[in-house]
N, C-alpha and C positions, 0 to 999 in steps of 0.2 A: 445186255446179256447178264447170265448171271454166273456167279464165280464159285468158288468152293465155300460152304456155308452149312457149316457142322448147327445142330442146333440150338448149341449156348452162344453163338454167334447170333444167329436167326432171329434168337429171341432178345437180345439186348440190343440189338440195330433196331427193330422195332419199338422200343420201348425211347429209341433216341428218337426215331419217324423216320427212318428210309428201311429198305429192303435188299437183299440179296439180289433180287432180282434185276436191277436197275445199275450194276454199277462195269464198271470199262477195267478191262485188263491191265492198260498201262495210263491212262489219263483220260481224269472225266474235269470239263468244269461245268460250273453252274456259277448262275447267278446268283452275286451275295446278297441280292434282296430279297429273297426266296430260303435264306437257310432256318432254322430252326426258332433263334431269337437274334436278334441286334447286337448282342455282346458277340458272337460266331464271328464276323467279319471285322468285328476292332477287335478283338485281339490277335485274328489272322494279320491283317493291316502294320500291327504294332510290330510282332515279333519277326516278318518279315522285312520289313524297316529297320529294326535293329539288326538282322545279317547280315543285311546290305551296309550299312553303317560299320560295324564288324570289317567286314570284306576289305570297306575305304581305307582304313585304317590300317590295316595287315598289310596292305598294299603299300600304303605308303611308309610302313615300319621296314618293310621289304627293299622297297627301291631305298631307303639310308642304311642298310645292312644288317638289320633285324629280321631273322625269317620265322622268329618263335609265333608271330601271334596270327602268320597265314597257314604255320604248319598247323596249330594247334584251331584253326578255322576249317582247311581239309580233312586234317585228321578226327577232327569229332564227327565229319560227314561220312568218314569210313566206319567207325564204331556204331555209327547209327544201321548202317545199312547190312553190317555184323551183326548188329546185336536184336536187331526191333523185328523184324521177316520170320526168324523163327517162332517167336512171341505169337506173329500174326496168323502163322499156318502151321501149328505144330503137327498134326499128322503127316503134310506133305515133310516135313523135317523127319518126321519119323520119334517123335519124341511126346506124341501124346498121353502115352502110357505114364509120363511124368509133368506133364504140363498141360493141361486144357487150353483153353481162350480166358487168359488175364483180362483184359479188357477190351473197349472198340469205344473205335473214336467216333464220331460223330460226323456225320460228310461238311465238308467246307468251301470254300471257293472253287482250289486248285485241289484234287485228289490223285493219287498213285496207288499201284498196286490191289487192282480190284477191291478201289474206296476203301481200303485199311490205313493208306498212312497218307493224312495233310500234308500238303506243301510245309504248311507253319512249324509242324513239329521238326522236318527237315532242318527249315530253320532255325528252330529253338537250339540244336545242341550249339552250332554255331555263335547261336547271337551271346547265348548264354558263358559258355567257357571262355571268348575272349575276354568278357566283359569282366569276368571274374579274377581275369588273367591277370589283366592290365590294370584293375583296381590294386592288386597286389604288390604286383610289381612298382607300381608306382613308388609304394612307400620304402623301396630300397630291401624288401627283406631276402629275398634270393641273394641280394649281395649279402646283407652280413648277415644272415641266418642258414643261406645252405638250401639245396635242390629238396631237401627232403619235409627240412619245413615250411619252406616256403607253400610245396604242392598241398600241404594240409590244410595250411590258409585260403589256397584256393580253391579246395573243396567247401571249407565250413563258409566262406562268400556264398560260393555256388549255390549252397543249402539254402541259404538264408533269401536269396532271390529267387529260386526254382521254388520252394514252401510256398511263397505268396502266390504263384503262379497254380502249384500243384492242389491247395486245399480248395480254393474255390471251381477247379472245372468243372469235376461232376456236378456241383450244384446247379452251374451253368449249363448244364448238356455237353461240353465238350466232349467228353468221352463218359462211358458208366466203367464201373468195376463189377468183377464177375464173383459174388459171394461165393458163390460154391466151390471156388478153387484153393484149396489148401494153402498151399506156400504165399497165399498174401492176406490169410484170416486175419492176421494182428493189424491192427488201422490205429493210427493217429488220426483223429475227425475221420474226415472221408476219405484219407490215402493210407495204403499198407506200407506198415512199419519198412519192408522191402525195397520199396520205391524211394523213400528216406534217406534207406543207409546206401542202398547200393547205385541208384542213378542220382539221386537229390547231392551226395556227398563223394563218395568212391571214386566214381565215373570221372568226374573235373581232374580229381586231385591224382588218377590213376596216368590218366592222358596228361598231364599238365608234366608230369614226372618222367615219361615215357618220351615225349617231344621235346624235351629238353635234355635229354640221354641220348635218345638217337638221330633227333637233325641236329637241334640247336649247336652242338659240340662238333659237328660237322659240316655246316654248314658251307666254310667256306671250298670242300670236295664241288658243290655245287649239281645244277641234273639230277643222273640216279640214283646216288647215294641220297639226296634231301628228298626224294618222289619214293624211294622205298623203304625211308625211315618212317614219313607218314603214315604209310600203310600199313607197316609195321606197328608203329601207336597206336594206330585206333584197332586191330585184330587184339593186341596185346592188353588194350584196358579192356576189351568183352573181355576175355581169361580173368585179369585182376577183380573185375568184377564177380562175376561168378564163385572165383575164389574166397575173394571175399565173405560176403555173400554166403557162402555155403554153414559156416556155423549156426549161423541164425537160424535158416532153414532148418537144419536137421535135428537143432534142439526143437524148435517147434513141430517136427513129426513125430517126436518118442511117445510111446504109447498107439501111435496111430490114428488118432484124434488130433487137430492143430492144438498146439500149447501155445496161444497166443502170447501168456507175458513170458514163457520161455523166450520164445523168438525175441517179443518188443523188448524185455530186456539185454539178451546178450547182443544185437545190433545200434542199440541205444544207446551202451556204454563206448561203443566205438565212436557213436556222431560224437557222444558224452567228449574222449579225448580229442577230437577235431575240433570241440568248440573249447576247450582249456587254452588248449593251444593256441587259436587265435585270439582269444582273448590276452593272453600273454604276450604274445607277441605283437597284433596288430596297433594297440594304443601304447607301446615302447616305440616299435617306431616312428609312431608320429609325434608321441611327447621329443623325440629324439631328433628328427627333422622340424620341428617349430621349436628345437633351444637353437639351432645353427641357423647361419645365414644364407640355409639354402632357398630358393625361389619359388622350386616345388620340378615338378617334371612337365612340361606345359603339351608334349604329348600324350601322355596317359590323360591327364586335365581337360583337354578342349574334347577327348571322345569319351572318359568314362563320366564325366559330371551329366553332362546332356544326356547322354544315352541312359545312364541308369534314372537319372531323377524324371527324364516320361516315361522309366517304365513303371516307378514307383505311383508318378501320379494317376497314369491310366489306370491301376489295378487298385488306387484309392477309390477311383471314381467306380470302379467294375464293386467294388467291396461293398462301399456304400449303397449301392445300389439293393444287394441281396442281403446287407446285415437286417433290416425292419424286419424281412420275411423271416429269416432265422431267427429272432429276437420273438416273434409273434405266435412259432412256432408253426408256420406253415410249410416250413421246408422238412421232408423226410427227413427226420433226426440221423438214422443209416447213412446220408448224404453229409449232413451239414459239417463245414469246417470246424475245426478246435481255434476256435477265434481269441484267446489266447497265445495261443502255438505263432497261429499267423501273426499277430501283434507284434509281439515278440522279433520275429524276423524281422518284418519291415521297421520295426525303430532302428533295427542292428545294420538294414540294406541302410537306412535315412544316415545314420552316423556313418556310413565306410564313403558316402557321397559327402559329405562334410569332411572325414578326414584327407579324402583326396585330392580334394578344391583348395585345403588350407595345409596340406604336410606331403604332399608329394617330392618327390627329390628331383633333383637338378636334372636337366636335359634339355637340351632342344628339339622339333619335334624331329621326330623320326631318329633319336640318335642311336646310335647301337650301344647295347648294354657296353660293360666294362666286362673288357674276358674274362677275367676272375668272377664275375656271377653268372657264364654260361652256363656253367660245369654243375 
């Protein structure tokens, strides 16, 4: 059947190879040998591997009396399901006068929502925030640094693993982005300056702050106090986001024309203090836990080392694969990553999987923080 399909929609589905016409109101699949290219189904493969891995993990933090890293697993599936629908249908939202169609995914295995939103992407907020989560946490800095810095570290992670992810899709077909929509004109390589600051960085560090305010600190209430603080988080980071968010935006519409370095720069300088920050703070505490005799945290350890270093090597393998074409200059330059940018990242993802394996702090698995760094 076919579903609601404005025509900058119509026309970038086509340009990915499917059509309006073909797709299911609440669940379509298909065969991953039939999708667009080979890289479609490993990276669907990968990142729903890592939720599930996520999921293991939360669980078993949960069953020793940690519930941060299953809230902060639910909760980024509530923000998704907040935040991505309107994106998808802004007319039925009532909000196209201010938002066209940002972008369209690309169909994949598993589809939802009249083939708008992947299974994988479901997964991504998940696989991603705890992963981000728990790298942090590892190295002690919510205890001796405070809810607030801590969340910012886990935003500028976030960044630095969602960037390698984010520059190469379009190239890949994953999804296209929709030039002619104003509020994402400013682009680093092939992703809007927007996507950067407010889901790449905000997002994480929004929720990471919010689930640790409103369950983690209560927790032991247990039920509906921990089931409506979730919900609560993830409604709360779309706001923080948006809020966000909104300077950038609206310097980039002065005049009525997009002011692309308006926008890239006043969003910029925000990642700009998210990455000070961690850079100050994340190799303090590891110089700080490799002078003591700590052992390291062998829960954060045995999930974040594995889990992050395939996801670094798969998106090595996905990289190399399409750097010759970019290099050769056969890829739409309009498309192509800021291979720079992305480098950059993944040396910063390679070292926080290094610092964790060798500076994580004391614990055994599943043990529940120390009260004094719930808060």
């Amino acid at each position: 059947m076919s579903g609601p399909c404005p025509a900058d929609f119509a026309s970038m589905a086509r340009g990915l190879g499917f059509s309006c016409a073909d797709v299911k109101p609440v669940l379509h699949l298909r065969n991953p040998a039939y999708l667009e290219n080979w890289t479609l189904p490993v990276v669907e493969l990968l990142i729903v591997s890592l939720a599930i891995a996520a999921a293991v993990h939360a669980f078993r933090r949960w069953r020793a009396g940690d519930v941060t890293p299953a809230a902060l697993w639910l909760g980024s599936v509530v923000y998704l399901l907040v935040m991505e629908p309107p994106v998808y249908f802004p007319a039925q939202f009532g909000i196209e006068d201010r938002l066209s169609i940002a972008f369209v995914h690309n169909v994949f295995t598993v589809e939802f929502l009249f083939d708008r939103m992947p299974l994988y992407i479901v997964c991504l907020y998940p696989a991603m925030a705890v992963l981000a989560y728990e790298a942090v946490r590892s190295l002690g800095v919510f205890r001796s640094r405070g809810l607030l810095v801590g969340s910012v570290c886990v935003g500028f992670v976030h960044h630095c693993l969602y960037e390698i992810f984010d520059q190469i899709g379009p190239q890949l077909l994953w999804w296209v982005w929709n030039p002619k929509e104003k509020n994402i004109a400013a682009v680093i390589g092939s992703v809007p300056v927007a996507s950067v600051f407010m889901f790449a960085t905000v997002g994480p560090a929004a929720l990471t702050f919010l689930v640790r305010t409103l369950v983690t600190t209560k927790a032991d209430r247990g039920g509906w106090p921990i089931a409506g603080g979730i919900v609560l988080s993830g409604v709360l980071t779309t706001v923080a986001v948006l809020v966000a968010g909104a300077p950038g935006i609206l310097a980039g519409m002065i005049g009525g024309d997009p002011d692309t370095t308006a926008q890239t720069v006043v969003m910029m300088l925000f990642v700009a203090a998210f990455a000070v920050t961690a850079f100050i703070v994340l190799p303090a505490r590891w110089r700080h836990n490799q002078a003591s005799d700590d052992p390291g945290d062998d829960a954060a350890r045995r999930y974040v080392v594995p889990a992050m270093g395939v996801y670094l090597l798969v998106f090595a393998i996905l990289w190399a694969w399409e750097i010759p074409g970019l290099l050769a200059g056969s890829v739409d330059n309009r498309l192509a990553g800021n291979l720079p940018y992305t480098l950059t990242c993944f040396v910063l993802s390679l070292a926080m999987v290094v610092a964790v394996a060798t500076g994580g702090r004391r614990g055994a698995v599943g043990e529940r923080e120390p009260e004094e760094e719930l808060v």
